[in-house]
N, C-alpha and C positions, 0 to 999 in steps of 0.2 A: 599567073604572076600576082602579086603582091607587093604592098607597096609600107615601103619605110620610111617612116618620117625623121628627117635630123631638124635638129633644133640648134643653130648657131646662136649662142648665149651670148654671155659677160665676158668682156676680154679684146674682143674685134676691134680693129683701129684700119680703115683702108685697106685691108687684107686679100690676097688673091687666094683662096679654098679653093681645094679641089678636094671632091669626093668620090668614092668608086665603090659601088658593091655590085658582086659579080658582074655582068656587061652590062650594066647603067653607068654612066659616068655625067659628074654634073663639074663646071668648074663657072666660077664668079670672081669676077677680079677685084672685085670694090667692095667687101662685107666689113660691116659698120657696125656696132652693135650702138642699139636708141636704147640710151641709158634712163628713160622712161620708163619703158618696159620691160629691159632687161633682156634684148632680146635682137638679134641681126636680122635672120633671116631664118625661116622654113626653105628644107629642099625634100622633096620625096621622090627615093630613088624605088627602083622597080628589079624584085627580085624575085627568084624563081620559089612558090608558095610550098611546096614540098619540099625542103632541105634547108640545114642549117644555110646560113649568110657569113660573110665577112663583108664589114663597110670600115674603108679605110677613107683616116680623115688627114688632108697634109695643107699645112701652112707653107709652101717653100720658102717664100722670100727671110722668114722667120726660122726658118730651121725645124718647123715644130712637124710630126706627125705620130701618128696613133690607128691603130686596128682593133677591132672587136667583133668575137664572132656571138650571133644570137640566132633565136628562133625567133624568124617572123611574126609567126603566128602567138607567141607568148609577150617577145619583148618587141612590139614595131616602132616605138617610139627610143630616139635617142638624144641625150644633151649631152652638146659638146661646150666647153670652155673653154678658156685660156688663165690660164691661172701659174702664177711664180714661173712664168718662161715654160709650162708644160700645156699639154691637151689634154682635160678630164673629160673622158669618154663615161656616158653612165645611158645603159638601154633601161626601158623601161617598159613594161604594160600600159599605164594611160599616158594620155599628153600631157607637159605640163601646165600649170597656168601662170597667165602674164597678168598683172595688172592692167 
């Protein structure tokens, strides 16, 4: 296993997240994003280290969700958004950085 980091950004306001990649499942009822740093909350979900992934990201109470599939081992790092009523999903190689 292998482990993928999400990055819940810009956008959050009291939000209930739920996230899923293959049988890891995380959900948080209260994501807030600290307009400090730009930034809610880290979840690291755990996926199996040999094979692509899908991590699905859903806002319900908002209507909002989004899927993206990646290589672990390339892209483990992922930022989510909220932006103009959508979920900008962007995997990445390194983490980002916060202020």
């Amino acid at each position: 296993m292998t482990g993928i980091h999400v990055y819940l950004e810009n956008g959050f306001d009291h939000d209930l997240v739920v996230l899923v990649a293959s049988e890891d499942h995380h959900t948080d009822p209260d994501v807030t994003t600290r307009h400090q740093v730009g930034l809610a909350t880290v979840v690291e979900l755990d996926v199996p280290s040999d094979a692509r992934a899908t991590v699905q990201i859903t806002v319900p109470e908002r209507g909002l969700s989004a899927e993206v599939g990646l290589d672990p081992a390339a892209t483990p790092h992922v930022r989510v958004n909220v932006t103009d009523g959508s979920l900008d999903v962007l995997p990445q190689a390194t983490p980002p950085m916060f202020a």
